[in-house]
N, C-alpha and C positions, 0 to 999 in steps of 0.2 A: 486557456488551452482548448484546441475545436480540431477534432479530428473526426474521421469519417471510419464508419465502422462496415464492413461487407462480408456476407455471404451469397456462397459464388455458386452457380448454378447454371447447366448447357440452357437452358430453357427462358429462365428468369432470375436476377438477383435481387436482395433483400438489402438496403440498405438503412442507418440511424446516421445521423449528425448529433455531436457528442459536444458538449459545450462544457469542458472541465467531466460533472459527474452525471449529469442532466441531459438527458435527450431532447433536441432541439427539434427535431424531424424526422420522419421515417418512412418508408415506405416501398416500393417492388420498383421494379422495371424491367423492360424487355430485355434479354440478353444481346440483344441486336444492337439495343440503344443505349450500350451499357458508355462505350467511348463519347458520345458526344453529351453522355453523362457528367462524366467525369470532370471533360473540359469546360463545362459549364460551373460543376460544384466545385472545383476547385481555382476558379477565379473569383467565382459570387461568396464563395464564404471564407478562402483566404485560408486555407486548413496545416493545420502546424505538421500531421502527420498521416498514414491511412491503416487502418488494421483489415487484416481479412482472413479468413478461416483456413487453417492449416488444411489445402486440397490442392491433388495435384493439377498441375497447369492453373492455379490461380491467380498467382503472380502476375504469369507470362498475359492475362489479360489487361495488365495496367499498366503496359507501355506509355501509356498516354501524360502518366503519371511521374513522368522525369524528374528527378532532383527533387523529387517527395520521400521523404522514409516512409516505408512500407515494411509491417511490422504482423508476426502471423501469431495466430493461436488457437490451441487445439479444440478441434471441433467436435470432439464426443461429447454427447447426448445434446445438441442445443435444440436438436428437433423437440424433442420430450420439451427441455425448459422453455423453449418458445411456446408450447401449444400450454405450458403452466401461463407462463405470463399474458398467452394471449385470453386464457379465460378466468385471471386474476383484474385483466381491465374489461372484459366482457362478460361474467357471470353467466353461467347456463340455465335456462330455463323451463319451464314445464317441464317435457318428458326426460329432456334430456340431461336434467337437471337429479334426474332419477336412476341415471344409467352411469356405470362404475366410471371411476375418471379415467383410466386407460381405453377406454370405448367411446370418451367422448369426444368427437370430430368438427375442428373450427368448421366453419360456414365459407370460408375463403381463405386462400394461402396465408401464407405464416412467414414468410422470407425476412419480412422486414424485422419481425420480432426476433427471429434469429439474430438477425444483424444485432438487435439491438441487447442478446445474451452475448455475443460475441464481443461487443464492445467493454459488456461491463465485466465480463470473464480479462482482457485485458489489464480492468483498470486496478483485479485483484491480483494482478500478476507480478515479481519483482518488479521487472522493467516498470508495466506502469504505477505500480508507486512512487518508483522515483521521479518520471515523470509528473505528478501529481506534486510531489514534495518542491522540484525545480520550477513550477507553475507559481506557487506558494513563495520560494525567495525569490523571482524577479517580478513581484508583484509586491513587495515588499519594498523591492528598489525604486518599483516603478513609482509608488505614492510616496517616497521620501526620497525625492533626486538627488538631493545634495550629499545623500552617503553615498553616492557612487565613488567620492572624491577624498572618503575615510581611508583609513592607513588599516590594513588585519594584518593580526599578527597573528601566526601561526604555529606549532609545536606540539610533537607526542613525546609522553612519557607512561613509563609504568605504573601505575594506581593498583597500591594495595587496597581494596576494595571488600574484601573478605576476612578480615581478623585471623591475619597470619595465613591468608594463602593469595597468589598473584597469579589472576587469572593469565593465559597465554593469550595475550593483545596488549594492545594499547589504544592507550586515551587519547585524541587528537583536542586540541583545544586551539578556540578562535577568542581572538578580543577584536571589539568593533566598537570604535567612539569610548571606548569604558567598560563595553556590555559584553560577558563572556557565555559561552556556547561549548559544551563537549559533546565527543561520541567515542563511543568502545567498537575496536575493531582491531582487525589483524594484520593492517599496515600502517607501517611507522612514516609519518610524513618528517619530513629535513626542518627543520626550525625556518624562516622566513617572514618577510616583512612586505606586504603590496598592495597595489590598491584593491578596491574593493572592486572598482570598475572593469579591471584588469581580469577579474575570477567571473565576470557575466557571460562571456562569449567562451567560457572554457567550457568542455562538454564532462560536468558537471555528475552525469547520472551515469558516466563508465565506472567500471567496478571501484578501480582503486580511486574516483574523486567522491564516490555515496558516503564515503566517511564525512572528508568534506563538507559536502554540500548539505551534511545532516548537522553539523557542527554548528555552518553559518548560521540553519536556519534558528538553531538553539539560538543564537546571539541575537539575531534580527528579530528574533521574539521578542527577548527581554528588552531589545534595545525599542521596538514599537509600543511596551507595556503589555504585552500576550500573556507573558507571563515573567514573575519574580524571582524565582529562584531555578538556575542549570546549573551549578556545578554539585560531586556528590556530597554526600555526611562525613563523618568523621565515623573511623572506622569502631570506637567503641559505641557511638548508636545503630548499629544495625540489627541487636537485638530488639529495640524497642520498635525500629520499623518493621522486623519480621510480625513481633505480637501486634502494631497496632494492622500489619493484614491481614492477617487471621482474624482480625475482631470484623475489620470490613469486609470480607470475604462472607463471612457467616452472618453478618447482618442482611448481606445482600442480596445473594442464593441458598445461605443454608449449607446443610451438609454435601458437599457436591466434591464430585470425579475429576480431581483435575490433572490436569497434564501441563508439564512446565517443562520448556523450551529455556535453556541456559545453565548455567550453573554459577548456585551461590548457596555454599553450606549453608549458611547463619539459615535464609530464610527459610531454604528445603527442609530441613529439619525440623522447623517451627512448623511447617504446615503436615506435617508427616503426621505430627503426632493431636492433628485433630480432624484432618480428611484424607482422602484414600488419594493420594500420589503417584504418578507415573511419568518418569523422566523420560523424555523425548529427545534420543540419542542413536548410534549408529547401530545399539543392538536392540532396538525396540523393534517391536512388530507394526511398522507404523499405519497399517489399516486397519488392525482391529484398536489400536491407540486413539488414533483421531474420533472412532465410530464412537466409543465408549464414555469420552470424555465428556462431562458436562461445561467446563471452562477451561480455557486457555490463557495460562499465566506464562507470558514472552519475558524475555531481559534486553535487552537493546543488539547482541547479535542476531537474534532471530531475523531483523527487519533486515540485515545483508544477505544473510545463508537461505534464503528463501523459504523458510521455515512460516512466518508471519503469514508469506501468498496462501497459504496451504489451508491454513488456521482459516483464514477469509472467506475462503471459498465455503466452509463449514456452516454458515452465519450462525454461530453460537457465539456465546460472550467469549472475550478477549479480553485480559486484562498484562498491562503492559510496564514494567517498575524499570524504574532508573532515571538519570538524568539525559541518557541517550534519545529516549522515546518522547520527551517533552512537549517537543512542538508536532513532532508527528502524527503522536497522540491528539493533538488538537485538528490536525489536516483530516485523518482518515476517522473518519465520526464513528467509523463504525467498531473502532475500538477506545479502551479508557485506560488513562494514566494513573499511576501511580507511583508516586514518589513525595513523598510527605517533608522527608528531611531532608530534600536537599536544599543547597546556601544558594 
C-alpha cells in the first residue's frame, strides 16, 4: 500500500511518501510547483491513494489527481507534532538545548514533517486501519495464488459468548480451504458459498464488508500458519480466561487504570475486583476517561465503532481479547492480543 500524504499551504506544501507504515520520502515544495508535482509522483510511484489535511480549498488543488481517492484528516495540532518529530530526528543542541520545548524553533520549515503527522494521524484512523488490514489480505492472496480459486463459505449467527447473556450482534464466520476465521459485529451476513477470487475486487473496507474482511483475514491466517487457533471457547471457560488476565495484566503493568471498551460480564467483573475499571460507553466522560487511563482493554467491536482509532492515537498500551482481534492484533503492532482459549 504507497500513498502520498500532504499538507497544504498558499506559499509551500509539505509532503511524505508512505510505503504501508514507513516513510519512503519527504519533503517541501513550492506551491507553484505543487501540480507538476503530482503528475510526476503519481506516475513514478504508482500510488494506491492520497491523504491531505482537512483545509479549506485543499482538495480543490488536486485536480490533477483524477480517479485517485483522496482522503482528508484533521489537522489540529500537527504543527506542535511536526516540530515534536522534527526535533525527535534532529535533537537540539547547546543553547537551545536549554531553552523550554515550546521556545524551541526548528532551523528550517516543517511542512514535510507535517505531512509526514498527517499521514500517520490517517493510518490510526478507522478508515485507515482497514486499509491496512485489506493491504494484509491481498497480500496474502498475492503469495498464495492458487487460493484465489478456493470455495469461502460464509454465515452469521448468534454466539452465546458470555454465560447466559447474548451479546447484540453477531458472529460472521469464513471457511477457507478447511481454515476458519470469525468476527463480532452488528450485521448479519446471508449464508453463501464463492469464490475467494470473486471477494478481491469487492470494496472490502466499506462499513458493512470490515466484518468481512476481518473474518477472511482470521482465516488466511490460520490457513498461512500466522496463527492456530480463531474460533471462541466454550462458554464455561471464560472464567479461567478472565483469571488467567488479570494474572497477565498484573504481571505486566502492575496495578493499573484501565478502561475497557466492550462488554463481557465474566471478565469485567474479574478485573473489577483487582484494578480500578472504567467502562468506555455512551455515558462516560470520555476525555477525562481516555486522559486517566493507563491501558486499554478493546473486545473486537471496538475495531468497527471507531473506539480502537481513539485508543491509538493515545500511544499507551492497548490490550485487545477475542477471536475477532486475532489477526489484526498481529497487523497493527502497536497493539497486543489476547485470547488464550480460543479453538
Amino acid at each position: 500500500m504507497k500513498f502520498l500524504a500532504l499538507d497544504s499551504g498558499s506559499k509551500k506544501w509539505g509532503y511524505a511518501i508512505f510505503l504501508g507504515k514507513e516513510v519512503k520520502e519527504k519533503g517541501i515544495i513550492d506551491a507553484s510547483k505543487l501540480e507538476d508535482f503530482l503528475i510526476r509522483v503519481r506516475i513514478a510511484e504508482n500510488l494506491d491513494f492520497v491523504v491531505v489535511g482537512r483545509r479549506k480549498g485543499a482538495i480543490e488543488k488536486l485536480k490533477s489527481l483524477d480517479k485517485v481517492d483522496i482522503f482528508t484528516v484533521d489537522e489540529m495540532d500537527t504543527t506542535i507534532k511536526a516540530r515534536d518529530l522534527y526535533f525527535s530526528e534532529f535533537p537540539p543542541r547547546g543553547l537551545l538545548n536549554l531553552l523550554p520545548k515550546g521556545l524551541r524553533l526548528p532551523r528550517r520549515p516543517i511542512d514535510d514533517f507535517a505531512a509526514v503527522i498527517i499521514g500517520r494521524r490517517f493510518l490510526e484512523s478507522p478508515l485507515g486501519i482497514f486499509k491496512l488490514l485489506e493491504e494484509a489480505f491481498l497480500k496474502i492472496v498475492r503469495e498464495n495464488r492458487n487460493i484465489e480459486e478456493e470455495t469461502v463459505s460464509i454465515k452469521s449467527f448468534s454466539l452465546d459468548v458470555c454465560e447466559g447473556k447474548v451479546d447484540d450482534g453477531y458472529i460472521i464466520e469464513v471457511e477457507i480451504a478447511g481454515f476458519k476465521g470469525r468476527a463480532f459485529g452488528n450485521v448479519r451476513y446471508k449464508s453463501t458459498v464463492v469464490k475467494l477470487k470473486d471477494l478481491i475486487n469487492k470494496r472490502l473496507i466499506s462499513f458493512k464488508n470490515r466484518f468481512l474482511l476481518v473474518a477472511l483475514l482470521n482465516a488466511l491466517f490460520c490457513f498461512s500458519g500466522g496463527v492456530e487457533h480463531t474460533l471462541h471457547c466454550e462458554k464455561n471457560e471464560r472464567s479461567v480466561c478472565a483469571e488467567n488476565l488479570v494474572t497477565m495484566i498484573t504481571k505486566t503493568w502492575g496495578k493499573v487504570k484501565i478502561c475497557v471498551s466492550g462488554n463481557d460480564p465474566v471478565i469485567i467483573e474479574k478485573l473489577k475486583k483487582r484494578f480500578n475499571v472504567s467502562l468506555f460507553d455512551s455515558n462516560s466522560d470520555e476525555e477525562s476517561l481516555l486522559k486517566n487511563s493507563d491501558l486499554f482493554l478493546a473486545f473486537g467491536g471496538s475495531l468497527f465503532d471507531g473506539r480502537l482509532s481513539k485508543f491509538l492515537a493515545l500511544k499507551r498500551p492497548i490490550l485487545c481479547c477475542g477471536p475477532t482481534m486475532i489477526s489484526p492484533s498481529i497487523i497493527l503492532e502497536e497493539i497486543q492480543g489476547y485470547c488464550p482459549l480460543s479453538k
